[in-house]
N, C-alpha and C positions, 0 to 999 in steps of 0.2 A: 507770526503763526506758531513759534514752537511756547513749546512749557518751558525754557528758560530765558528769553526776551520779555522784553514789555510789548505790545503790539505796535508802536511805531518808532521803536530800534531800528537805526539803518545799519548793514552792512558797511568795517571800513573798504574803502578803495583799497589796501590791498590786498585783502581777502576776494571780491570782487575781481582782481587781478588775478589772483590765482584759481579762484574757480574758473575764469576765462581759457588761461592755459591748460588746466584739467581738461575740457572740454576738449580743446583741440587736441588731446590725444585722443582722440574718437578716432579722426583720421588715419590713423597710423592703424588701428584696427580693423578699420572697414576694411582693411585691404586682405588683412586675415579670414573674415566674414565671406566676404563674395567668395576667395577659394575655397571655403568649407562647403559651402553653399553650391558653386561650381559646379564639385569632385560627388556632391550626395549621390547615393546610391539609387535611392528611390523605395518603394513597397507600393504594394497593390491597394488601389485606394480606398477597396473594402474596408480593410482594415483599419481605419478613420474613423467609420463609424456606421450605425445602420445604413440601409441601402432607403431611396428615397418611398419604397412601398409604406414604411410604416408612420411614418410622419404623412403620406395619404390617407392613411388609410384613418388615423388618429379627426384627418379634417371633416373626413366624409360622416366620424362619426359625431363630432360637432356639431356639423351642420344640421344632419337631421334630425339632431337632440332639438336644435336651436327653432328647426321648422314644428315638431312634432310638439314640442314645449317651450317653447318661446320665455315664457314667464319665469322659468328656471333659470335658463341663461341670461334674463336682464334682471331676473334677481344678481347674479355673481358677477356683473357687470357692474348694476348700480352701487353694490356694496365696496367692489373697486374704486370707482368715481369718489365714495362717499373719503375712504379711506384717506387718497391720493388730495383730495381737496382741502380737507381736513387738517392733513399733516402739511399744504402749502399754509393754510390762515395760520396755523398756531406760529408758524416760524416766523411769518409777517410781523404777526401780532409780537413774537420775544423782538424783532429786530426792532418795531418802532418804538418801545421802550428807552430805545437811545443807548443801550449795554450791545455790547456785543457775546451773548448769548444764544444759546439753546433754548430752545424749549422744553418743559417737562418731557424727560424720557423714559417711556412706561415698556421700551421693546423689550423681549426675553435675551440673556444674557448670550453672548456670543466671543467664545476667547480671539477673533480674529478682528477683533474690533475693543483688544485692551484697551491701545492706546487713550489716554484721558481726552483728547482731542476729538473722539467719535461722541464723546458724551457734552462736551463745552464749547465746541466750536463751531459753529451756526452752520457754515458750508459743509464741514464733514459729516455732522451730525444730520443733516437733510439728505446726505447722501445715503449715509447706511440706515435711517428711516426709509426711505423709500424705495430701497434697495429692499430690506427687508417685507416691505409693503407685497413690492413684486413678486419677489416671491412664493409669499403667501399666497397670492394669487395663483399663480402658474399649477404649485401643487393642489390647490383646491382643484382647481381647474381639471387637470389629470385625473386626480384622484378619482373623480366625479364622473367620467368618463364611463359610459355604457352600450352594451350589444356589441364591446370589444373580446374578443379570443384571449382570456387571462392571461397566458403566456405574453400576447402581445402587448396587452396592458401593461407587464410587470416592466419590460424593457421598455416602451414610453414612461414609465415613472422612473427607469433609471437614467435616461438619456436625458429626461428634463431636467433632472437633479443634474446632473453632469452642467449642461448650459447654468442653473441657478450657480451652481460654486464657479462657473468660468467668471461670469459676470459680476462677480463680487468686485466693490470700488479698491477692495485691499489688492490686487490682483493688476491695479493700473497706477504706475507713477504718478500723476497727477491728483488722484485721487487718493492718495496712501500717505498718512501725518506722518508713517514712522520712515518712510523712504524718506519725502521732503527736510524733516528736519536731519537726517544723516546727511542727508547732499548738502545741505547749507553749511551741518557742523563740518564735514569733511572740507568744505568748499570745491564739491564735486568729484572729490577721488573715490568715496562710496561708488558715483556708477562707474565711473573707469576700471574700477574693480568687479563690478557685477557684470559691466562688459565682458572682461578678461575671464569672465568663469563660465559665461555665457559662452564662448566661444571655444572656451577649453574645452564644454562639453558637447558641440555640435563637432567637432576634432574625434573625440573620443569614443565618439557614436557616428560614424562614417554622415555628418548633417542629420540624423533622428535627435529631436527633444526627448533628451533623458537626462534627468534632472540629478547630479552627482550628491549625494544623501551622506558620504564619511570622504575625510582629507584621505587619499589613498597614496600619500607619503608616509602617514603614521605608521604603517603594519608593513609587516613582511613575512612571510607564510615561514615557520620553522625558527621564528627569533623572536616575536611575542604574540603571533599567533601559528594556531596547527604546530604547539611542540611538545606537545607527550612523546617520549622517546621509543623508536620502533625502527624496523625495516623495511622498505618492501619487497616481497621474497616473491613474486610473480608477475608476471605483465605479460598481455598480449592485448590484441589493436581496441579491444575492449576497457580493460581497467587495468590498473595496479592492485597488486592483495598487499596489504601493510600488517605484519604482525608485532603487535606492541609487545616492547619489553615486561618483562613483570614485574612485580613493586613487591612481590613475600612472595616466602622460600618456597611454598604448598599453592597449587592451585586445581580447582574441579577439575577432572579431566575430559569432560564436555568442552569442547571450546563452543565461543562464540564467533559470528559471522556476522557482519552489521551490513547492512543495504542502504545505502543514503539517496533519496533521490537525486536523479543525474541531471533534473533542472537546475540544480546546485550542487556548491560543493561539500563533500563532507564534513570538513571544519567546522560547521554549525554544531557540531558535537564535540569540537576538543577548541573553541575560542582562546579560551585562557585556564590557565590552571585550576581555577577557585570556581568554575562552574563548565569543566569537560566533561560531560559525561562518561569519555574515553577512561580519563585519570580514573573517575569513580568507579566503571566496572573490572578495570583491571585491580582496585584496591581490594577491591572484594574477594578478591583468587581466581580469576578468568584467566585464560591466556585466548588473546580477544583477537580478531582479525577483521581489518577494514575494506572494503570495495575503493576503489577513488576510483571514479568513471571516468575512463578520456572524455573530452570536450569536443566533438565530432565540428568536421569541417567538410565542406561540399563533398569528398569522397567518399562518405560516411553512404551517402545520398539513398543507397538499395537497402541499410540494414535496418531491420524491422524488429519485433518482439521477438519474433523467433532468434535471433540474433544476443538479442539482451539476459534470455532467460537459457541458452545452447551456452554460448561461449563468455558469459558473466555466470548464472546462478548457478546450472551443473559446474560448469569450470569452477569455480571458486569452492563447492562444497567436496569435490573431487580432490584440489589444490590441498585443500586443508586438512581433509580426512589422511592424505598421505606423509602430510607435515607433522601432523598429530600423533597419528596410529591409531587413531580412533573410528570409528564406524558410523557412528553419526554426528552431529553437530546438532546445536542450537543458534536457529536464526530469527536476526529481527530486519524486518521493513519498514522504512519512514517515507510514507505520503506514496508518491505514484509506484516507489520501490517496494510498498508492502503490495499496492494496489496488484504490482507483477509479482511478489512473492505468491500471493493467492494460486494465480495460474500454475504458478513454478507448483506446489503443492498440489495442485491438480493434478497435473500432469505425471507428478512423483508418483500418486496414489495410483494413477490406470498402471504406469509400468509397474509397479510392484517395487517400486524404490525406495529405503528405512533412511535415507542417508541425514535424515532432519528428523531430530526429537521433539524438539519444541519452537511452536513458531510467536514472535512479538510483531504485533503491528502496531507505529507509532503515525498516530491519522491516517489512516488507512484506510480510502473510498471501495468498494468493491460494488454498492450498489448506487446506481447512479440514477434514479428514476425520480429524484427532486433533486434540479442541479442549482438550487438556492443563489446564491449572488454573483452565479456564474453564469445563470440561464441567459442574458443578455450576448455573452460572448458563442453559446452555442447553438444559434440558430446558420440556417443553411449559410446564408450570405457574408457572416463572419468566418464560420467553417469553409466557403467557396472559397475566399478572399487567403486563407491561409493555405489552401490547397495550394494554389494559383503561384502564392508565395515563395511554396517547397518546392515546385518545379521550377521555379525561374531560378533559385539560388540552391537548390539539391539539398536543403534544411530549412528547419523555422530558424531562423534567427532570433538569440537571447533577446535583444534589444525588443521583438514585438513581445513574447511573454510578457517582460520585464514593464511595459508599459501598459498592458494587459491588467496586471496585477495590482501596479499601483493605482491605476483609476478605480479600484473597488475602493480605496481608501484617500480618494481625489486631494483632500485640503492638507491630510497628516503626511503625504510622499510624494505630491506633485506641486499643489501651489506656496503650502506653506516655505520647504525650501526655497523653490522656485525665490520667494518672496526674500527671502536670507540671503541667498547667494548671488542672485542678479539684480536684486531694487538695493540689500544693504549695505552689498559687497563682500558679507559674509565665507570667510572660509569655512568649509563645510565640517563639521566636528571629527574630532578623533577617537570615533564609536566602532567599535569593531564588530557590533551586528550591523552594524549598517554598511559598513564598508564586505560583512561577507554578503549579505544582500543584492551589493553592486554588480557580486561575481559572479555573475550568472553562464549557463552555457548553453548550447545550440542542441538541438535536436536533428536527428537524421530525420528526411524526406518522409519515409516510408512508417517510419515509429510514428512520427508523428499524426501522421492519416491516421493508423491502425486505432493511435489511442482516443482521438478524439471522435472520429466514426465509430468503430465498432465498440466503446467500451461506455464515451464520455452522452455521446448521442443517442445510440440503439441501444446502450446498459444490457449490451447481449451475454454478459459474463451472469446477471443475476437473473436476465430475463431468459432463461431457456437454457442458456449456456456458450462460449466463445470457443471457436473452432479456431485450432491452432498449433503445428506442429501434427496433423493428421489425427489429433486428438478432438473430441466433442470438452471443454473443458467445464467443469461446475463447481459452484462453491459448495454441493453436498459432499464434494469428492472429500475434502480440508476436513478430516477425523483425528489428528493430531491434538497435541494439548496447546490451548494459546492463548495469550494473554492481548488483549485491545484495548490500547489509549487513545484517547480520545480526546479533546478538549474545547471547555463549554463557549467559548467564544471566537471560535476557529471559522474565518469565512471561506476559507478554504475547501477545507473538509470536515464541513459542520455535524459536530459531535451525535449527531439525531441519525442522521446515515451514516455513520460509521457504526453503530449499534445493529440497526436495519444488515448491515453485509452480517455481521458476527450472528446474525439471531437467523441465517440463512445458511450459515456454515456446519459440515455435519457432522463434528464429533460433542462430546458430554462435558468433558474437561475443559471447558472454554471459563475466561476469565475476561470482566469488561471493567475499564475505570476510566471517570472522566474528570480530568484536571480541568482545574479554574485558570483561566488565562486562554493566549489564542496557541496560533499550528507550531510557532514557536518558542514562544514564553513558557506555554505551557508543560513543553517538552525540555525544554534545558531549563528546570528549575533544581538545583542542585539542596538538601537538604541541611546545608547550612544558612542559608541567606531567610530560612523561617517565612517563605512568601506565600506559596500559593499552596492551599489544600486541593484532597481530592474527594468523589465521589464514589463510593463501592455498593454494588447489589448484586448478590448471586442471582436473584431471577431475572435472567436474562428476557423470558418467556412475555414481557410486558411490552405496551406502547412506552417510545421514550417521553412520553408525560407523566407517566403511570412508576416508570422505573425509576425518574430521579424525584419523585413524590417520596415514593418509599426507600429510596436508600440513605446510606448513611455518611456523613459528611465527617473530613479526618485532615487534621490540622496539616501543613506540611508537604513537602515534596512524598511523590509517588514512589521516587526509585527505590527506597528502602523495604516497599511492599512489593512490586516486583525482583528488589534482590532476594527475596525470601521466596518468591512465586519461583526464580529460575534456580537458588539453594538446591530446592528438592527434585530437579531435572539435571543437577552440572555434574551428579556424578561423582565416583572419591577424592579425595586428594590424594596426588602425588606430586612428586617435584616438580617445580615451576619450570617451563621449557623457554629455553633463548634462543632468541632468532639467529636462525641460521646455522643451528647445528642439525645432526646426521647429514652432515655436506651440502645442506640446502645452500644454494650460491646468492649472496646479498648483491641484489642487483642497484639499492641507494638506501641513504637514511629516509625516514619519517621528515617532512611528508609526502613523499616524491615525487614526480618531476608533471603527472600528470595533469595533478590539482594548481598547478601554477599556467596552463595554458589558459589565457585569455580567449575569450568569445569575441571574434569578430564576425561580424555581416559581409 
């Protein structure tokens, strides 16, 4: 079978021997299995996947397609038939040749079927043909679908695609050349190993399939990752405040405040040295200060937005204006943390609060009324299933996000791994985005309702306005000067609504730019690495087809055009300030103790 035998090579006997004993360490594992499996915790089976109305509701429309038009549906039948039968004679036809080959293969190209053995090898190559065939079928099939509720439509095209990548033959031992020949070359330790990793991650995830994506021996928070040097000079049951050392003598006397969303951790911003964004704004003359979120655990359970924006956004701009001696600050939010800076900004503007000069939001949803590749996860029954969630364990649990997430991008963060670490036996790389990826954290009970009902669902912030803190809050309130990135391949927070909230916000001074790349390549691209350009158009006032038609296109990382956009807001220089002087008390180094608690379920 492999590309480096002849086809009737035998196996010596004691290779054969030793793949035997591989084997029987199986046993010695099961026994680990069953306890993982035992102790599992459980989740509400919503969350699985749709509820059984929409897969009725997809047959009923079928069927009366199939009564009303008949001809239509045995057209895309017999074209099936024709395909499937087709692609059995040809392979006949190469087999009784007396070669053991393929047939001519005319499929579109597909990286999950490199291996030379989907193209030469008459069993494999019938598989992922007809595999392929199916496919093709299924999405015609949906696709084709009519007198459906578009919304419900778009989730049966995501949930069929789901099934089509489950059912890939790459996806099944038996069916997978590049497993087989590893277990043959190993003489079986490949799965003894794919076992062992398989089982380390149903351990590590209280029994949830969460597929481990970085070795998380490689890193260690504060020793080659999260080490720009700093203190944290604050804490309460919220965050820690980290105030980074300075790097030259003169810095703006504006500080900066950074918001990182609290689905993750802030590190995303200070990785490694040669692409921190940390390092880089403090190079610039900032004297910069971090949010690190605690990672809430079921006591968390009652605290809401009002919570996050009281005792995180005021506290922190308060924290810092006293540490400073400054009066206001300049702030940035990335993803759900800008999405609550907005409010935060509302909210500032009814009291009559200056305490924020300028506000950054990096992917920053604020209008929600096309929930693009997310619309599948926020209908009622997924929303129910999460409710249901938050009350049985007083939080969402990282592990559901987290698997939330990567099924938007099913083959590139669920099977392909999957495929490396439990069929190859593959230890999983030593990537330190993918290992901060791993590090996700938990949401409180009540935050979490608030943001997916009233913000994610009813889009009540852009649609009328979010009631919050006694306040009616709107994005006409946000008259501040602010800069919006955004980035063009973001399935997140797709750069087309993040424009839509900014072009609804109501001050003059507003600045938009959409980086190439996704919610985070896009954002830590550091101006050395010469990678990804951006997009700039002052007229905001456009459709985003209209705006990136006319604007103009600029080699290179962003930060250097926002160090110039925040230059002329940071205010004069004077001497650069070190943590923890006028007797502020250092309560730990960079990165502190918050960003190292683990998300359990």
């Amino acid at each position: 079978m492999t590309t480096k035998t002849t086809e009737n090579e035998e196996l010596p006997e004691a290779s054969l021997s030793r793949m035997a004993e591989n084997l029987l360490k199986v046993d010695a594992l099961r026994e680990r299995l069953t306890q993982v499996m035992a102790s599992k915790k459980g989740h509400q089976a919503a969350l699985d996947g749709p509820n059984q109305e929409l897969f009725t509701k997809a047959a009923q429309v079928y069927w009366q397609e199939a009564m009303q038009n008949p001809a239509k549906i045995f057209e895309h039948q017999l074209g099936y038939w024709t395909k499937s039968v087709t692609h059995f004679v040809e392979a006949q036809q190469a087999l009784a040749k007396g070669n053991l080959e393929a047939p001519d293969d005319q499929t579109p190209t597909d990286r999950r079927f490199a291996n030379p053995l989907w193209q030469t090898h008459p069993y494999f190559n019938f598989l992922k043909q007809q595999y392929q065939i199916n496919a093709e079928a299924l999405e015609q099939a949906v696709s084709e679908v009519e007198d459906m509720d578009p919304l419900e439509k778009k989730r049966l095209q995501y949930f069929s695609r789901q099934i089509i990548d489950m059912m890939s033959p790459t996806n099944f031992l038996a069916t997978n050349p590049d497993a087989l020949e590893r277990a043959v070359e190993t003489e079986g330790e490949s799965l003894i190993k794919g076992l062992e990793n398989l089982i380390s991650d149903l351990e590590a995830n209280d029994g949830e399939m969460i597929v481990r994506l970085a070795d998380e021996r490689a890193f260690e928070l504060g020793r080659n990752i999260a080490t720009s040097p700093g203190k944290v000079v604050f804490r309460n049951r919220m965050f820690e405040l980290i105030q980074y050392t300075p790097s030259t003598e003169k810095v703006h006397a504006t500080p900066i405040v950074v918001f990182p969303p609290w689905i993750n951790k802030f590190y995303i911003l200070d990785l490694k040295e040669q692409n921190s964004l940390v390092k880089w704004i403090v190079d610039q003359g900032y004297t910069l200060f971090m949010v690190s979120w605690i990672n809430p655990d079921p006591s968390y359970v009652d605290v809401g937005m009002e919570e996050y924006i009281e005792e995180g956004y005021l506290t922190a701009f308060e924290e810092v204006k006293e540490i400073t001696g400054e009066k206001q600050v300049n702030a940035v939010g990335y993803c759900i943390a800008g999405t609550t800076l907005s409010l935060t900004l509302s909210l500032l503007k009814q009291r009559g609060d200056t305490s924020v000069k300028s506000a950054t939001f990096f992917t920053a949803l604020t209008d929600f009324s096309d929930q693009g590749e997310f619309q599948p996860f926020l209908t009622n029954d997924f929303i129910d299933g999460i409710e249901a969630e938050t009350k049985d364990k007083g939080m969402l649990p990282s592990v559901v996000m987290a698997r939330t997430f990567s099924f938007l991008r099913s083959n590139d963060l669920v099977y392909g791994p999957a495929i490396k670490s439990y069929m190859l036996g593959d230890t999983p790389p030593a990537f330190d985005l993918l290992y901060w990826n791993g590090d996700g954290a938990n949401l409180p009970a009540k935050m979490a309702m608030q943001y997916l009902r009233g913000l994610c669902q009813a889009n009540e912030l852009a649609d009328g306005g979010y009631d919050l803190l006694g306040h009616h809050l709107e994005l006409k309130d946000i008259d501040i000067p602010l800069c919006a990135i955004a980035c063009e391949t973001d399935h997140i927070a797709p750069w087309k609504d993040c424009l839509r909230g900014v072009q609804q916000m109501g001050g003059k001074d507003k600045t938009f730019i959409m980086a190439q790349s996704g919610h985070i390549a896009g954002i830590v691209n550091p101006p050395t690495k010469h990678k990804y350009g951006h997009y700039t158009n002052p007229t905001l006032g456009l459709t985003h087809e209209k705006w990136l038609e006319s604007a103009d296109f600029n080699e290179g990382s962003w930060w250097p055009r926002w160090g110039k956009w925040l230059s002329k807001r940071g205010g004069k220089m004077i001497p650069a300030r070190i943590p923890g002087a006028n007797d502020r008390k250092i309560l730990a180094d960079a990165p502190g103790s918050y960003v190292a608690i683990k998300a359990r379920g």
